[in-house]
N, C-alpha and C positions, 0 to 999 in steps of 0.2 A: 392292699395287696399290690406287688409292682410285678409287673409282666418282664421285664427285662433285667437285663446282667446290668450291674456297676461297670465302671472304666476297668478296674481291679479285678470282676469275673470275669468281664470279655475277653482279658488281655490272658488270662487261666485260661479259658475255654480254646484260644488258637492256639496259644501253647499245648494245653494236653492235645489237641485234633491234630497238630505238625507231628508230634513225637508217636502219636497213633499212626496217621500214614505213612509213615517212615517203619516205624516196629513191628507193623502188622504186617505188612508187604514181607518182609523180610520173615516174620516166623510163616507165612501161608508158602511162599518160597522154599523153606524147611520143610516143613510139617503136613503142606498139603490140606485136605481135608479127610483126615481121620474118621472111622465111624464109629460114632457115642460108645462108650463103653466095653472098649476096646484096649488092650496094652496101647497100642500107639496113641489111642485120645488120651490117656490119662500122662503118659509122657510130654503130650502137646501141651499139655496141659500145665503141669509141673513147671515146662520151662518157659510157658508163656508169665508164669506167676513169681519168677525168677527175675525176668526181664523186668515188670514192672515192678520188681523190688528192690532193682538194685537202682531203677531214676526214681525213686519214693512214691510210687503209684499205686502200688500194694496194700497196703492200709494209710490212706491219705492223711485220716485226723488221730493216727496215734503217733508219740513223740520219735522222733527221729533218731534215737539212742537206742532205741527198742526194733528198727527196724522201719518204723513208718517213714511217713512222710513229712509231719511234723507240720500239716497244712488244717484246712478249718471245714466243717459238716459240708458248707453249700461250698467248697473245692473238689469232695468227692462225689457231690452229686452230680458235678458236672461234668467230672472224668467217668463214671458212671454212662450217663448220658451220651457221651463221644465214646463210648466202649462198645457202647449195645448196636453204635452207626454203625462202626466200624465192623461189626461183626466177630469179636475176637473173645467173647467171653465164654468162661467155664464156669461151671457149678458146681464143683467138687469142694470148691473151698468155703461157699454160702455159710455153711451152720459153723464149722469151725470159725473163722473167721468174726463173724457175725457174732456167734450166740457164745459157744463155748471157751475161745481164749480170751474173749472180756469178762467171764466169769472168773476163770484164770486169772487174770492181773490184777480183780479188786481182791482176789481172797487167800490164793498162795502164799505163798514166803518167797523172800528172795529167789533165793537158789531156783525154788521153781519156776519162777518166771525165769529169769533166765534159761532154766533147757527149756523149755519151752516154746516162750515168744518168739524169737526168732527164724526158728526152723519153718514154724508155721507163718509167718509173715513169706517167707522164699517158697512156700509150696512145698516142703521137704515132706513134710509132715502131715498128715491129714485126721481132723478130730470128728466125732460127732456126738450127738447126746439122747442120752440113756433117760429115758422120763418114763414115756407112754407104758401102760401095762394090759392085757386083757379085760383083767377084773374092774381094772380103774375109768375103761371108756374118757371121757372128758377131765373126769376127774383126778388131777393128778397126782391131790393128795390122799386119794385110796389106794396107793402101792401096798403092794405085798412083799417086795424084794427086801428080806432081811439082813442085818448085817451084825453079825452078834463081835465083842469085845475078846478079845482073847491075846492077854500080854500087851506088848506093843503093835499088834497085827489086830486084823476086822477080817471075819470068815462073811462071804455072802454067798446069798444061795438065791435064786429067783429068776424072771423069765420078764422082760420088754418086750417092746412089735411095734413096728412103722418106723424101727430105726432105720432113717435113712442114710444110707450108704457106710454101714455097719461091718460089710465082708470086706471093703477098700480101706477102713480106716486103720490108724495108725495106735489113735488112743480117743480117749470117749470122758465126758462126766456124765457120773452116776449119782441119780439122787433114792436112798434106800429108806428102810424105816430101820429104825436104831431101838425105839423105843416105842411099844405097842401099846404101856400101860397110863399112856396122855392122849386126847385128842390129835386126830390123826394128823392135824398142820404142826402140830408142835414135837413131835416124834423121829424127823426126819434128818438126816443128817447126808453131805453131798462128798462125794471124792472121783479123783480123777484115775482111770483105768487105764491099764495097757491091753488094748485088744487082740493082743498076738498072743495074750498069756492062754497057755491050754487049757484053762479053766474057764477060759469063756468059747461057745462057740454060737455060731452064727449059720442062720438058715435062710437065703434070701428068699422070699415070695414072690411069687410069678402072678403079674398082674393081670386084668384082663387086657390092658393096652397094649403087653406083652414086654414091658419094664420088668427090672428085680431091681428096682433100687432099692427098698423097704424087706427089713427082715426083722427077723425072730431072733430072741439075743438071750440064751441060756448062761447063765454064774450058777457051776458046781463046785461049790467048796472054792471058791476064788481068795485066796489071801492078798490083801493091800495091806501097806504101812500105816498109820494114822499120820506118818508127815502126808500122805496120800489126801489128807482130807482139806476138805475146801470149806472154811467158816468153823465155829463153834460144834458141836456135838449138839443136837438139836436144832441148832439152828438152819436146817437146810430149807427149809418154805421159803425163810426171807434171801438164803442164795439163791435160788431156783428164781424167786420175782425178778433179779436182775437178767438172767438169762432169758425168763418169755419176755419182758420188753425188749430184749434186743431182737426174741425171734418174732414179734408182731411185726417190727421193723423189716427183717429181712423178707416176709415170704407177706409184702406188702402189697403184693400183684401179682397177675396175673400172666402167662406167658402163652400166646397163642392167637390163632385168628380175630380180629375184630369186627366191625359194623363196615367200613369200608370194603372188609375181602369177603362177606358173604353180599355184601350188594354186589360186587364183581360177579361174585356167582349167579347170582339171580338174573344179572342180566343175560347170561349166557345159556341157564337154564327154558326150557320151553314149560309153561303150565296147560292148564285147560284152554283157555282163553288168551296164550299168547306167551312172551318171556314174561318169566316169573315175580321180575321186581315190579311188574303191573298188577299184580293180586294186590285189593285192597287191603285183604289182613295183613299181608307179609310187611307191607308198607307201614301198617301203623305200629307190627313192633320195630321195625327200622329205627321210626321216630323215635322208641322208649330206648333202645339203646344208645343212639343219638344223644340224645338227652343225660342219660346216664355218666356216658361218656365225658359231656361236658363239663357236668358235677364233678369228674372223679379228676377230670384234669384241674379242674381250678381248686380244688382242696388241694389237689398235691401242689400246685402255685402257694397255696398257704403256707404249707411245710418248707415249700421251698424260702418266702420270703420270711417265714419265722429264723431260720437258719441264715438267711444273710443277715439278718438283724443280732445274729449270737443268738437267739432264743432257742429254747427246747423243745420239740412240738411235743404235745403230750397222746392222749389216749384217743383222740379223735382219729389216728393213723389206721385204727382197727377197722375204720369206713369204710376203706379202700377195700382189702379184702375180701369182704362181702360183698359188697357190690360189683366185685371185677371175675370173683369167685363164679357168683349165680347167674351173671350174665353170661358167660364163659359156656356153662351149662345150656342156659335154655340156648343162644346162638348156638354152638353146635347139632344141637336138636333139631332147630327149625333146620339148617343146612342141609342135615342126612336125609331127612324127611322130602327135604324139595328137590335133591338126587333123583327119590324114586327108589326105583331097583338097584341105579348103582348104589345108592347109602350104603348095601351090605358089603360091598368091598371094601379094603381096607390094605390091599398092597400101593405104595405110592405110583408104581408105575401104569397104573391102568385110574387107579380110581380118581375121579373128580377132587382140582385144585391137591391134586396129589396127597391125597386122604387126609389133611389136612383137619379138616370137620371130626372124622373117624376119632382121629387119635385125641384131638381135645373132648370130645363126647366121652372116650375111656377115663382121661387124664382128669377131665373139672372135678367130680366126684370127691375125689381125694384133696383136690386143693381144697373144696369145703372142709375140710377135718386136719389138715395141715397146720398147722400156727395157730392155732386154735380155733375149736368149730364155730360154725355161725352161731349157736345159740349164746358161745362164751361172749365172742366179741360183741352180741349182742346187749348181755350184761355190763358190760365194760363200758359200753355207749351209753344206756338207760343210767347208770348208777356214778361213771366219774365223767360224764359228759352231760348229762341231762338234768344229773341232779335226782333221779328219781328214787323212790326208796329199794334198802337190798333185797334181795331174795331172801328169804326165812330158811335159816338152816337150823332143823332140830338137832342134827349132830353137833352143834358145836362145841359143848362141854363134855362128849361124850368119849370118853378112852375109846382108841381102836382097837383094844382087842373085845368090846363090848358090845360092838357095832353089830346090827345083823346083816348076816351072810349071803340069805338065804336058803343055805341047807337044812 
């Protein structure tokens, strides 16, 4: 493992930090600061992704003809790195970007890619993806979302949840079932949607945190083209795997206080017997976060120096996750709890480290079930990391429309 930049990534790294201090000054001069999910943030937003798309910062490692940057893994992870300093990053474009226009480019046609790519490389455009369903829980190949044949058009009819940012987007990939009368991985078939179409509509859910980013995603009677479609006719399991690898990747961590700012707390905090970071329990989970911490930075040193080496990290990425996930969780707990009374506040201007604790206590919850829950990634680790044997699925020969229901 090497802890430091090559001559070749240092020389990256001032380069992107110059062209950062220079472009961010200059869009916060504009744009000010916007509040989240707002017309004005999403326009800040748009044109901050403009900006670095037209010096090639926008998508670093895809080819330059397309919009990118035509640069290599470990150059965007370190314009990544110099972005988060700087403060200038948006999340509108995470899954699109991410998950759904590299799905796009391995499986489209020309033409598609072409309207496509590029719009979304500038921020014009904004995509998300249509997986998750009620019935389905974890399981993503128990969809119910139909999509019956008719001429050169597909009628769908069906209902997702936990699409995030579903009522902003522009367009979405969908993975439906095609064919009920195969086992339920082999039935599936993926295409790409216009979310403006009246056929689809969209019902954001009001979270306890007090987000709506995650909504309810109704197709009545939705017609698409089959040039709409992405992969073979059945084949959409094996599209859909390229997509969750790239979303393992993106929703790799974790965003929120850490072990540093709830010991700030504590020392600020009074307990029974004194400021609070003197309680001998508080101190020894201190340590297990500590610890965690330091694990979770030298794996992603892994990833990092897999990547300078040209390598590919593989399925060990799913670690991170979980462990930044659960940690996210119990830290926030301990902190509201060591509050007191104030825990139950939850405005930033009155409550402690500006409710800070609060809102990650609402938010970890969900990042456990985001990219896939801990139990999946758990599988992932046990069976293409560990080696250890699969889970026993008795459905696996079995037609989905055979499956029981439970009704």
């Amino acid at each position: 493992m090497d802890f430091n930049d090559s001559p070749e990534e240092a020389a990256y790294r001032e380069k992107a930090r110059a062209w950062l201090a220079e472009n961010a000054a200059a869009h916060r001069a504009k744009w000010g600061e916007p509040k989240a999910n707002t017309p004005e943030h999403m326009a800040a937003a748009k044109d901050w992704q403009a900006t670095k798309a037209s010096a090639g910062y926008a998508c670093i490692t895809w080819p330059a003809a397309i919009g990118g940057g035509g640069g290599t893994p470990i150059q965007s992870v370190i314009f990544g790195q110099e972005e988060t300093k700087a403060g200038v990053g948006y999340g509108y474009f995470t899954i699109g970007l991410g998950m759904c226009v590299p799905t796009v480019m391995a499986f489209a046609d020309g033409e598609t890619k072409k309207r496509f790519v590029g719009p979304a490389v500038r921020g014009e455009e904004i995509w998300c993806q249509l997986f998750s369903e009620p019935a389905g829980g974890s399981d993503v190949a128990a969809l119910r979302t139909r999509a019956v044949r008719d001429g050169d058009d597909w009628v769908i009819n069906g209902q997702k949840v936990w699409t995030t940012g579903a009522h902003y987007c522009d367009y979405g990939i969908l993975l439906v079932r095609t064919d009920p009368d195969v086992p339920k991985h082999k039935g599936l078939t993926m295409f790409w949607v216009d979310m403006k179409d009246p056929a689809v509509e969209c019902r954001p859910i009001h979270q306890m945190s007090g987000g709506r980013e995650f909504n309810e995603v109704y197709f009545t009677d939705l017609r698409v083209k089959d040039s709409q479609r992405l992969g073979e006719v059945g084949q959409g399991w094996q599209v859909a795997l390229v997509t969750l690898m790239n979303e393992r990747l993106a929703v790799g961590g974790s965003a929120g206080p850490n072990y540093r700012e709830v010991m700030k707390l504590a020392r600020d905090l009074s307990g029974v017997t004194g400021p609070a970071v003197k309680d001998q329990a508080f101190r020894e989970k201190l340590a297990d976060w500590y610890v965690q911490s330091e694990g979770l930075k030298f794996t992603r040193f892994r990833t990092m120096t897999a990547l300078s080496r040209g390598q590919t990290p593989g399925p060990e990425s799913s670690i991170g996750k979980i462990i930044s996930a659960n940690q996210l969780q119990e830290l926030a707990n301990t902190a509201v709890e060591m509050e007191d009374q104030y825990g139950i506040l939850s405005d930033p201007e009155v409550a402690p480290a500006e409710a800070a604790f609060q809102q990650s206590l609402m938010w970890a919850p969900g990042l456990r079930i985001a990219g896939g829950t801990d139990e999946i990634l758990k599988n992932i680790i046990a069976e293409r990391v560990l080696g250890l044997p699969g889970d026993v699925r008795v459905d696996k020969d079995v037609a989905f429309k055979d499956m029981p229901t439970g009704r």
